[in-house]
KOLKOL-178683 format. One record per residue (C-alpha): x, y, z. Coordinates in steps of 0.001 Angstrom, whole numbers, plus 500000, padded with zeros to 6 digits. Example, Ala and Ser with C-alpha at 12.3 -4.5 7.8 and 13.67 -1.06 7.14 Angstrom:
<sites>
512300495500507800;513670498940507140;
</sites>
This chain:
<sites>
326672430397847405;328212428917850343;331694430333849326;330388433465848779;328946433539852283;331916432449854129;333874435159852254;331592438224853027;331147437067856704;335431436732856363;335347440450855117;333015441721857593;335023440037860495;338408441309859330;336361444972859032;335540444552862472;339002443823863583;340880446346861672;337681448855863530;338925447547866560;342545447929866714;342399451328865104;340281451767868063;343198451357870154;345258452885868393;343274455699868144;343256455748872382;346983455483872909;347482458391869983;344657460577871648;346036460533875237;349951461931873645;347683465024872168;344326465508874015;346089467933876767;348666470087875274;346159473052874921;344560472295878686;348081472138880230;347404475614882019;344042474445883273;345283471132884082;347745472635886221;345511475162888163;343197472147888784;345103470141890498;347306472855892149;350756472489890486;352972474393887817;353073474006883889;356525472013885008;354463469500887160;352345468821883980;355406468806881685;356363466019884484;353622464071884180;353630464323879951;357458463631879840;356873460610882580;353841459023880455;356067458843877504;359114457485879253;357510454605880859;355875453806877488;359137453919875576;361061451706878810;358384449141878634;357297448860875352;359739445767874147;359097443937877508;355619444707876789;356026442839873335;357571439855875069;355194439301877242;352395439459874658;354319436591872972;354305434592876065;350932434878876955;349782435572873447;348932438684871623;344597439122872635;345440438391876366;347855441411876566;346214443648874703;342653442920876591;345118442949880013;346607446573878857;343270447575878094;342094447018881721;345345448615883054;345009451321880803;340915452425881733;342156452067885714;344696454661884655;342110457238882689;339770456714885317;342247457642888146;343373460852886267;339581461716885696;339220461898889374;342667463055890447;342837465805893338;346470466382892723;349781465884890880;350855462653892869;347443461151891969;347773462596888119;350845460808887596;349695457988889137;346752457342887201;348439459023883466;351854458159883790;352259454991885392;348881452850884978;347990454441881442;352284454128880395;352123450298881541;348738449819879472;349719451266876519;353356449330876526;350822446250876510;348513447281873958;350507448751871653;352990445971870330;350211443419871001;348228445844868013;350910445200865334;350905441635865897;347539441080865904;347139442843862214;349779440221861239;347652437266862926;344592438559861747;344649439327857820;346508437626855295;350334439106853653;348324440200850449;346101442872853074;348765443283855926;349799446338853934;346083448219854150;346156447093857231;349133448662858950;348167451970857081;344788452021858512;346224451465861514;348854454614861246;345924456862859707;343591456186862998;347019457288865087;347195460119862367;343810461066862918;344119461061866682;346927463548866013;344836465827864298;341387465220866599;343099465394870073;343858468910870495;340091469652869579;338718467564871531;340814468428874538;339959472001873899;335859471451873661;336126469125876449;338341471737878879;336378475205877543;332647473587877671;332704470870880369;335978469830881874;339446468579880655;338689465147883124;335445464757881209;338353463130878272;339614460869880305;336423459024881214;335250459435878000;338646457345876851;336813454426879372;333546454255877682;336137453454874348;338010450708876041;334713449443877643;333572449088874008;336776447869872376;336775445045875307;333346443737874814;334177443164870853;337898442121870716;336727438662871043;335935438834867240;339931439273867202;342034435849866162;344835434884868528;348412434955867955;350250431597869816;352250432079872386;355500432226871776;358023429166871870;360664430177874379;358271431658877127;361339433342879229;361689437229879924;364870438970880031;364551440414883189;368381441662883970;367687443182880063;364471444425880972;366196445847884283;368853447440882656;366660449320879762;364076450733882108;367034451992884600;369302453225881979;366199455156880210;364931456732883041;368148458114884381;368880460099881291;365279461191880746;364996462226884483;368327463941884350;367209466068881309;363880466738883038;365272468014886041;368188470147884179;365929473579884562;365358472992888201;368935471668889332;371550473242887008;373109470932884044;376990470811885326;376930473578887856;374288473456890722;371796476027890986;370938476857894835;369352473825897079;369813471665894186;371532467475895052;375036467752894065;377425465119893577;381325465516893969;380201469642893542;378661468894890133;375088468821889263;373040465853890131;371735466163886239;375277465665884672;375564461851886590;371811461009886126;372910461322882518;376186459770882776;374893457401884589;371901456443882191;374078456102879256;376473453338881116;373077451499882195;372424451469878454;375897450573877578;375793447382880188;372538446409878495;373728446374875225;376629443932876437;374334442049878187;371597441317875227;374983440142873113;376004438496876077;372416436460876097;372922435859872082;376398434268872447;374692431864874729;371965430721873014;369605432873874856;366565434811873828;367583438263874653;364955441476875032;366368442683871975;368408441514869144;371174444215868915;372136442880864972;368685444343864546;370441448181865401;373137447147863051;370500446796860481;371682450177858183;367459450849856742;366466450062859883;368221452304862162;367769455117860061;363923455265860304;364194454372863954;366229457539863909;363701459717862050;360807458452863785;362631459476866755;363093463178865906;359919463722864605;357998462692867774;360826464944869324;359980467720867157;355935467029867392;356050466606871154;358137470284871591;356014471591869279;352579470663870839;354240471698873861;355284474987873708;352895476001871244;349733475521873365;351357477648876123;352063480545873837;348463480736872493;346596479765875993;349395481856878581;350857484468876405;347310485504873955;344843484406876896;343438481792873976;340834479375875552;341453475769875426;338939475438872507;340606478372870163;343886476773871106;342921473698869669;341027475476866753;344729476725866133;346208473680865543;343835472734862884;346065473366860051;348700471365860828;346451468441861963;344727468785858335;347955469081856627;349478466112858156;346422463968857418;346416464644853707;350077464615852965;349815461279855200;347729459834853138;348384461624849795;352031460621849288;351544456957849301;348551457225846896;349592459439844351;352889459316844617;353512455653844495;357527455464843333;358334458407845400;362223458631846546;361720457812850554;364754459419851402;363787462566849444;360303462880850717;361773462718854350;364400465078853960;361481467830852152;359351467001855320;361943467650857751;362940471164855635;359049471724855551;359572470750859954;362742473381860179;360959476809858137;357801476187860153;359837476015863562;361693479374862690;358759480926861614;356875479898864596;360030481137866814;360401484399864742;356789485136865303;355805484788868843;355156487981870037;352171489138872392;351125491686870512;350853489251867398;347675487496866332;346648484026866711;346711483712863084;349955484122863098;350624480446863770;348667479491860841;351510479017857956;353791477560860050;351106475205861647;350899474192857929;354012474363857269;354653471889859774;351783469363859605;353091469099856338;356505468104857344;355314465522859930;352816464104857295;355565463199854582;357627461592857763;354552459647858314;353770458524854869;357584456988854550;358810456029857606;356814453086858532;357025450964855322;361146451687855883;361250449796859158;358773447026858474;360876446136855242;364090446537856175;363395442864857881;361324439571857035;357689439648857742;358196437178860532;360121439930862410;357443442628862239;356277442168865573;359804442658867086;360533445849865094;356580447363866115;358040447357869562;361321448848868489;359687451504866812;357421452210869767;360084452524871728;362016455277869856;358673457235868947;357891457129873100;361315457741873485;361522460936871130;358196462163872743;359630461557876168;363296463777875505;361661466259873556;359070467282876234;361994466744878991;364189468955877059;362246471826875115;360474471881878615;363826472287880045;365141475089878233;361871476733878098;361836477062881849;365757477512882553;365829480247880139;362354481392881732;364400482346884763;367525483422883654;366006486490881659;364186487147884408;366332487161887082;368652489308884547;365825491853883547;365129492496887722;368844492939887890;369091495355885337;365982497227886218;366962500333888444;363610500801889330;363567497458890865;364265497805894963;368047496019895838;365986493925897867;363738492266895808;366706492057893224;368428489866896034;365524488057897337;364814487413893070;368064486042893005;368084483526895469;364587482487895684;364120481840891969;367107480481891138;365592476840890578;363036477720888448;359855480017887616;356334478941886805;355627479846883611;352251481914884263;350291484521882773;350346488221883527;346859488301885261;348073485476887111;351176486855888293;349885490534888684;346852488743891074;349737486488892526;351547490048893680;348637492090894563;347580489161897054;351221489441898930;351315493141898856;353131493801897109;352727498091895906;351192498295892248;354491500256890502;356619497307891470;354017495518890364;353830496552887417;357745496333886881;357534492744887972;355097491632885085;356714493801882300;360289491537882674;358130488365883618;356287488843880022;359484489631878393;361651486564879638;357903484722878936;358935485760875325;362504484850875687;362537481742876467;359332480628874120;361748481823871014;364133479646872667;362327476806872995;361120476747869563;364561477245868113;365641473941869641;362750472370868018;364132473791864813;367681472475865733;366087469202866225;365252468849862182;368753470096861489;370314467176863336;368179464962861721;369022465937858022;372611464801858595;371240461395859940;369031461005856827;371412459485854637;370315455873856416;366702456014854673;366523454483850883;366749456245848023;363577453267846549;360880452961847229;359494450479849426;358463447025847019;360885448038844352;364394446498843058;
</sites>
């Protein structure tokens, strides 16, 4: 009887546990999704452009994906709990400073920074906690219960953000995220340790070197739309008369380059480095790193644009907008979950290549389609279509990185993997972004050019004035905008015809890249197995 005891009491502790770190999970999932369909109203509330929220979104994921393997190391130094009760802390002073946030400095501030240094706690302290905490025979469950909360959070976020934004308010979320880490915090002492590690040294010149090199190529794609990419658009930093985009890239790359050298550097010498670089060479292991990087490239361009076409261009509210992303939230949750259950000997590298074929038709329909005149439900198929696509990614690609090295290693490839699926977020909502907003105001700069009924003043004034970049705004907005400066009605009118046709324009665009993205990513496929996971 005693036995039995001790065992149900084991089973309800372990529930607990796994509730918990799905918990967080769930969090640092919700906060990627929860504002894509409030980015307009975001953006009016705190007096910027859908480019200062793109900012903020683009800068969240960056400093996750810079920090995330220092955050690992320093989970194993001062062990696993510590760091993720440290980032949770970290993490609520972030949501709590966006909740009350008066502007975009503050915004970032309090989502991009405090939240992005949280999370790059948290989140590698979460997958070695599931190894710490249940046994090799239920690590497996484990991890996937993990994945389906982040799946879930997927599918939940734009909902909630919508309900939240159309009933109450969008910061309403955000304090609602600290009542969850005030809960998670008073119960993650039922959580088991992991030791410290051994060798309790940081990399710092490594650490140094990543979150430089990172940041100066995300940054320099951010700022392409505003600054030019090679030549410089007017007012824009320049450097030896090219673009200061072109050397933030440059420059980025050789920051990476010196911290690869410098990790092999630390190896040769007996050194523990921030990251093992044999672990790139690792031929199963890149390759998911490489698909989990395009599809959070291709999700975080998606949820992106998409929200702006049904909120801006269809006047959606920020609850319908979310009600139209349903389909592919559903669809990735069951193909998520269905694969690995019924289809148990499935071909991994098969599966991902029909998910990112299911990614591509859903991106070209969805770029073929917008169209003001269109209905909502026109984003229904490919929503499908698409949730679909990112479900079968899902259901693969995490049993292809944890097994492409011995369970020991787990830890050090969660933080890997966080760090390309931040980083793939982070470039995909820098550069869809990008082009959405560069191509924004090149077809409308052209369109006032090539309208004769357009005053050769305003044409000049046009052309220098909005050369950097356009907000990407509605028609009521803009026609209020112009009314309010005097401008007379029938040039008014003239105004917001070409403004919602380069709207158009560059929304195609945007989504086209997104399709592009899949494309590339089929010719990098040939890296994932053709066995499944556990067989010969």
């Amino acid at each position: 009887m005693k036995t039995t005891s001790t065992v149900e009491a084991a089973t309800k502790g372990a529930g607990l546990v796994l509730l918990v770190l799905a918990s967080g999970q769930f969090l640092m999932t919700l906060d990627s999704s929860v504002m894509n369909v409030s980015i307009a109203t975001v953006a009016k509330d705190v007096g910027t452009t859908v480019t200062g929220i793109q900012t903020a979104i683009t800068l969240y994921t960056l400093v996750m994906a810079s920090l995330m393997i220092t955050g690992g190391k320093i989970g194993a130094i001062i062990g696993r709990r510590r760091a993720f009760g440290i980032g949770l802390v970290i993490y609520g002073a972030g949501s709590f400073t966006t909740a009350i946030a008066p502007n975009l400095t503050v915004l970032i501030i309090g989502w991009s920074f405090l939240e992005g240094i949280g999370a790059a706690l948290i989140m590698p302290a979460i997958v070695a906690l599931v190894a710490g905490n249940f046994p090799p025979t239920k690590r497996s469950a484990a991890y996937g219960m993990i994945a389906a909360a982040g799946a879930m959070a997927v599918a939940a976020g734009p909902l909630i953000g919508g309900a939240f934004t159309t009933f109450w308010s969008w910061r309403w979320v955000f304090l609602g995220e600290d009542v969850i880490v005030v809960l998670i915090l008073l119960t993650m002492r039922k959580i088991q340790d992991v030791p410290p590690g051994e060798r309790p040294h940081i990399d710092f010149v490594g650490a140094l070197l990543s979150i430089v090199g990172l940041s100066m190529a995300v940054l320099g794609v951010l700022k392409s739309a505003e600054w030019g990419w090679l030549q410089p658009k007017t007012d824009a930093p320049t450097l030896f008369g090219a673009s200061l985009v072109v050397w933030l890239i440059l420059g980025g790359l050789f920051v990476l380059w010196l911290f690869m050298e410098w990790e092999e550097r630390m190896e040769r010498q007996g050194k523990e480095p921030l990251l093992r670089m044999e672990l790139l060479g690792n031929r199963q292991l890149s390759g998911g790193l490489m698909m989990f990087f395009f599809q959070f490239m291709v999700q975080a361009g998606t949820f992106f644009v998409i929200p702006l076409f049904l909120s801006v261009v269809l006047g959606l509210s920020a609850l319908a907008t979310g009600v139209r992303l349903l389909p592919l939230s559903f669809s990735l949750l069951i193909f998520a979950i269905a694969i690995p259950k019924f289809w148990l000997q499935a071909n991994p590298r098969r599966v991902v290549r029909i998910g990112l074929l299911a990614l591509f038709g859903g991106a070209l329909m969805l770029a073929a389609g917008i169209d003001p005149e269109a209905d909502a439900t026109i984003t229904t198929i490919p929503m499908l279509l698409m949730g679909c696509g990112i479900g079968a990614l899902a259901s693969q690609l995490g049993a292809v990185t944890v097994s492409a090295v011995p369970d020991e290693r787990s830890a050090e490839v969660g933080g890997v993997q966080n760090t390309a699926t931040n980083l793939g977020a982070s470039l995909g909502t820098a550069l869809v972004g990008s082009i959405l907003i560069a191509t924004l105001t090149a077809s409308f700069i052209t369109g006032i050019q090539n309208n004769p009924t357009v005053p050769d003043q305003v044409k000049a004034q046009a052309s220098t004035e909005l050369a950097s970049g356009i907000p990407f705004i509605s028609d009521a907005d803009l026609q209020a905008a112009l009314t309010n400066a005097g401008v007379p009605p029938d040039l008014t009118a003239q105004i917001v015809q070409e403004n919602s046709e380069a709207r158009l324009v560059a929304l195609r665009a945007s989504m086209s890249i997104v399709a592009l993205f899949t494309v590339v990513a089929l010719f990098l496929s040939t890296r994932i197995p053709t066995k499944a996971v556990g067989t010969a």
